[in-house]
NUROMAR-236261 format. One line per 3 residues: number of its first residue (from 1); for each residue x, y, z of N, C-alpha, C. Coordinates in pm, 1 decimal. Example, Ala and Ser with C-alpha at 12.3 -4.5 7.8 and 13.67 -1.06 7.14 Angstrom:
2
1) 1319.0:-569.0:780.0:1230.0:-450.0:780.0:1320.0:-330.0:780.0 | 1285.0:-225.0:708.0:1367.0:-106.0:714.0:1290.0:3.0:787.0 .
! end
This chain:
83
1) -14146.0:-2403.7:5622.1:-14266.2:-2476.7:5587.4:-14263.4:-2515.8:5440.3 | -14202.6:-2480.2:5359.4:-14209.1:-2445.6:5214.3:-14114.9:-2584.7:5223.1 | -14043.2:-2626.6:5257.1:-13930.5:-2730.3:5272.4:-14006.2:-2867.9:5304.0 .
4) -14078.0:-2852.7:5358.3:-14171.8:-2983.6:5411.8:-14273.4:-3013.4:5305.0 | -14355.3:-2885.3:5248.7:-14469.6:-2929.3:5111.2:-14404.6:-2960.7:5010.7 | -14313.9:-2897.3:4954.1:-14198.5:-2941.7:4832.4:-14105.5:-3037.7:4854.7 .
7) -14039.3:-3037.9:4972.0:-13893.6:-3132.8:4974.3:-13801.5:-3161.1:4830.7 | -13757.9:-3064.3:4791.2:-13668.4:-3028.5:4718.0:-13589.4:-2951.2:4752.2 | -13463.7:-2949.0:4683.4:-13342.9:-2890.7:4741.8:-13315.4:-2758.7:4739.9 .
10) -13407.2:-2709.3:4639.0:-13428.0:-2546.1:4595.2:-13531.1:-2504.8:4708.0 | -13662.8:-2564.5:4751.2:-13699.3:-2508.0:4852.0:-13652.0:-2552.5:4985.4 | -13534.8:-2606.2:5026.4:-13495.0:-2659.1:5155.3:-13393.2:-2505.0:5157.3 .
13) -13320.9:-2507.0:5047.5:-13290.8:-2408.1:4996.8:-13278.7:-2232.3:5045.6 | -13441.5:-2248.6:5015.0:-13517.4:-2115.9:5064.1:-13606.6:-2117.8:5176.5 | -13596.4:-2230.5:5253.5:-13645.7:-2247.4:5427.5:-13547.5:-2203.8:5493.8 .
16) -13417.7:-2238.0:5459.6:-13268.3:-2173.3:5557.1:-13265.1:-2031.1:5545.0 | -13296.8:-2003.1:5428.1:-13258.7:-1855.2:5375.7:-13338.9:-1759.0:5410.8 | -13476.5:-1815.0:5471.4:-13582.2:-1748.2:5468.4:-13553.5:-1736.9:5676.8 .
19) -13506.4:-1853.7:5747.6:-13481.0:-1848.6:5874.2:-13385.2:-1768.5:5907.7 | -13238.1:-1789.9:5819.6:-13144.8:-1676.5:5821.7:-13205.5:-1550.4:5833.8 | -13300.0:-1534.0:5758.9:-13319.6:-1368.7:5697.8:-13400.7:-1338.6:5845.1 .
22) -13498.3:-1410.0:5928.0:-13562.6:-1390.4:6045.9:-13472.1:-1367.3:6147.8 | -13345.8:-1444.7:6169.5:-13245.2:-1462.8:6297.8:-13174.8:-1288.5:6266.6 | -13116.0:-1251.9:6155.3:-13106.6:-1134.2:6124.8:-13172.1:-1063.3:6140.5 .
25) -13313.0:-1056.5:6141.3:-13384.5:-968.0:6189.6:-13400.0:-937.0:6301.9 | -13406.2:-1059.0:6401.0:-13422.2:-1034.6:6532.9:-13314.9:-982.8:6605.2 | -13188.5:-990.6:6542.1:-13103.5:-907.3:6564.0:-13045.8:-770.2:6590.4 .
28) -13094.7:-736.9:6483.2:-13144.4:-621.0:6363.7:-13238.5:-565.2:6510.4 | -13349.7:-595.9:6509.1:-13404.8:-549.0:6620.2:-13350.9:-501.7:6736.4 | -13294.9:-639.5:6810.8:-13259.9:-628.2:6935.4:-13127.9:-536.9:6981.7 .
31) -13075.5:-537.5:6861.4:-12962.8:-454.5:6853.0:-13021.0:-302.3:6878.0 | -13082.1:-245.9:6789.1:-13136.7:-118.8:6775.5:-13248.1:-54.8:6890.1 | -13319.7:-190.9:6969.5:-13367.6:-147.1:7041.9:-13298.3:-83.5:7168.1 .
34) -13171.6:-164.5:7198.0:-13088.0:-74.0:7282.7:-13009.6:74.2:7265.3 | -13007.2:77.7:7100.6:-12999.3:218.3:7064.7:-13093.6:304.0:7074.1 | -13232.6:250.1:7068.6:-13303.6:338.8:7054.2:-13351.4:394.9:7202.0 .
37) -13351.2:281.9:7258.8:-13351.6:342.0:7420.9:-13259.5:439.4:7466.8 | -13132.5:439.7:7411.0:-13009.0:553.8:7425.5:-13098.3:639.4:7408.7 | -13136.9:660.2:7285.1:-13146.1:800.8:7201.4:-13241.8:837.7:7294.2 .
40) -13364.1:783.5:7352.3:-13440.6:827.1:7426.6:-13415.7:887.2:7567.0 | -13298.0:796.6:7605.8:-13274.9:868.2:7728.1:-13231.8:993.4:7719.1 | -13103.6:977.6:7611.4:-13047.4:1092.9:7592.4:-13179.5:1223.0:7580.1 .
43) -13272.4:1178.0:7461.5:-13360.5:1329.9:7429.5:-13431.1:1381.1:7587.8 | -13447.4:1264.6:7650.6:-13532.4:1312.4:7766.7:-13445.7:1397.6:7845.9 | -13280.2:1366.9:7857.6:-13197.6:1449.7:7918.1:-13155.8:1563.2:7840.6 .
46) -13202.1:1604.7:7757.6:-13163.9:1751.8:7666.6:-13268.6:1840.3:7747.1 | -13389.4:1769.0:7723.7:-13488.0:1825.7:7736.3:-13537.1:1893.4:7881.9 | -13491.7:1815.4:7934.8:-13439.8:1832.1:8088.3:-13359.0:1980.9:8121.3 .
49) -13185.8:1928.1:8015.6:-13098.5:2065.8:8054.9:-13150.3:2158.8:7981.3 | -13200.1:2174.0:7856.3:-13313.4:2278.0:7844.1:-13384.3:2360.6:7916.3 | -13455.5:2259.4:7985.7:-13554.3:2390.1:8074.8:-13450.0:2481.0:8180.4 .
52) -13364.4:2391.1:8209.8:-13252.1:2425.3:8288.3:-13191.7:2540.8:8214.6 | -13170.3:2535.1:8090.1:-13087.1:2677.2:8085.3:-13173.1:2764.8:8005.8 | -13337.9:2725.1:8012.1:-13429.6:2847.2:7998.2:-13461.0:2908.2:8115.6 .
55) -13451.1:2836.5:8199.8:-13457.4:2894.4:8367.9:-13350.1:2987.0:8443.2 | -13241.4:2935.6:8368.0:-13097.4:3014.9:8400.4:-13086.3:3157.5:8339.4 | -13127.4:3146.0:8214.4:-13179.0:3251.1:8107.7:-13242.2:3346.7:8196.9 .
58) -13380.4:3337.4:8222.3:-13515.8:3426.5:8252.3:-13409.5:3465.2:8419.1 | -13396.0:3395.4:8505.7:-13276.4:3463.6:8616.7:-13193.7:3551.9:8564.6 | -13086.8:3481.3:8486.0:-13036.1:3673.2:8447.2:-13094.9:3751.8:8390.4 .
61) -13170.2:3728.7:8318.2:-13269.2:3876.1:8257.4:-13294.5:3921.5:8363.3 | -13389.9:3889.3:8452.5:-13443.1:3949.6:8608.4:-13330.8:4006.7:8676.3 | -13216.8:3950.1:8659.8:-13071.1:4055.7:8747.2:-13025.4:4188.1:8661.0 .
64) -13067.5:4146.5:8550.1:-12984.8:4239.8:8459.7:-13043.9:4392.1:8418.2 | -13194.4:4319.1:8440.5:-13329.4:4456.7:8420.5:-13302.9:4559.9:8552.7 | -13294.2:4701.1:8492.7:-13301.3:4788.5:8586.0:-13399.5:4758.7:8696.7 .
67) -13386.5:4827.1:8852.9:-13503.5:4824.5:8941.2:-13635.3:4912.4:8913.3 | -13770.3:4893.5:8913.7:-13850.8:4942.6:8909.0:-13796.8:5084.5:9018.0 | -13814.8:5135.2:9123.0:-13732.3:5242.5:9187.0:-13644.3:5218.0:9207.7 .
70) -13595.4:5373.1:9212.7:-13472.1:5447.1:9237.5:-13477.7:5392.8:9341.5 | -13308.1:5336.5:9380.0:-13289.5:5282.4:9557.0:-13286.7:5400.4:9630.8 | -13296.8:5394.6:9742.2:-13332.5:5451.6:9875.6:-13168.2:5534.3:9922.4 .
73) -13122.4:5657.2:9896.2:-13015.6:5667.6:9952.1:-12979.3:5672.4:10077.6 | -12865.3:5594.2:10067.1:-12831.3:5469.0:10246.1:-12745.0:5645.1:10310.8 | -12690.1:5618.0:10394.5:-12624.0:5729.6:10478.7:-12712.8:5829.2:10540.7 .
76) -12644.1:5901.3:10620.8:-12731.8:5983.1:10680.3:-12768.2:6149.9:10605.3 | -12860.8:6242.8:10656.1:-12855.3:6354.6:10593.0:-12849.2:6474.4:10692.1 | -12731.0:6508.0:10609.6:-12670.7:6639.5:10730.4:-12839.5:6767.6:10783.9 .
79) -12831.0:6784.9:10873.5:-12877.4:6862.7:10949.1:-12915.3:7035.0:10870.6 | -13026.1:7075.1:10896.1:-13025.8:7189.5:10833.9:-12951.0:7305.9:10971.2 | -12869.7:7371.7:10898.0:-12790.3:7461.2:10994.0:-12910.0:7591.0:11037.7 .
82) -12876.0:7595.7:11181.7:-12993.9:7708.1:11232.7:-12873.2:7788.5:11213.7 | -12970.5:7901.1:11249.6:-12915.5:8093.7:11199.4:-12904.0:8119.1:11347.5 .
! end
């Protein structure tokens, strides 16, 4: 716009430079927005195997903790001998 009220060569100048600097930007953008969607997927999938290996976690603790009772001894029990 600056190119059209002035029409001089210094501001025709700084209409290109000023469009350049926009086309770069949108670049700049569009570029990063596909990174940034990575990064997002990616965090959502951490976050994911996370719970996953807080869940894996709290399972072996639960295998690893002694039983509340003494198990039940399996086999049989010999007979009291009569007299």
């Amino acid at each position: 716009m600056l190119s059209a009220v002035l029409r001089t060569p210094l501001a025709i100048q700084a209409s290109i430079l000023i469009a350049r600097a926009f086309v770069k930007l949108r670049e700049y953008l569009l570029t990063h927005s596909d990174l940034a969607k990575k990064v997002e997927r990616l965090e959502r999938e951490s976050q994911q195997h996370a719970a996953h290996i807080t869940l894996l976690l709290k399972m072996t603790d639960a295998m690893s903790c002694p039983p509340d009772a003494p198990p039940k001894q399996l086999g049989f029990r010999p007979s009291k001998a009569e007299p």
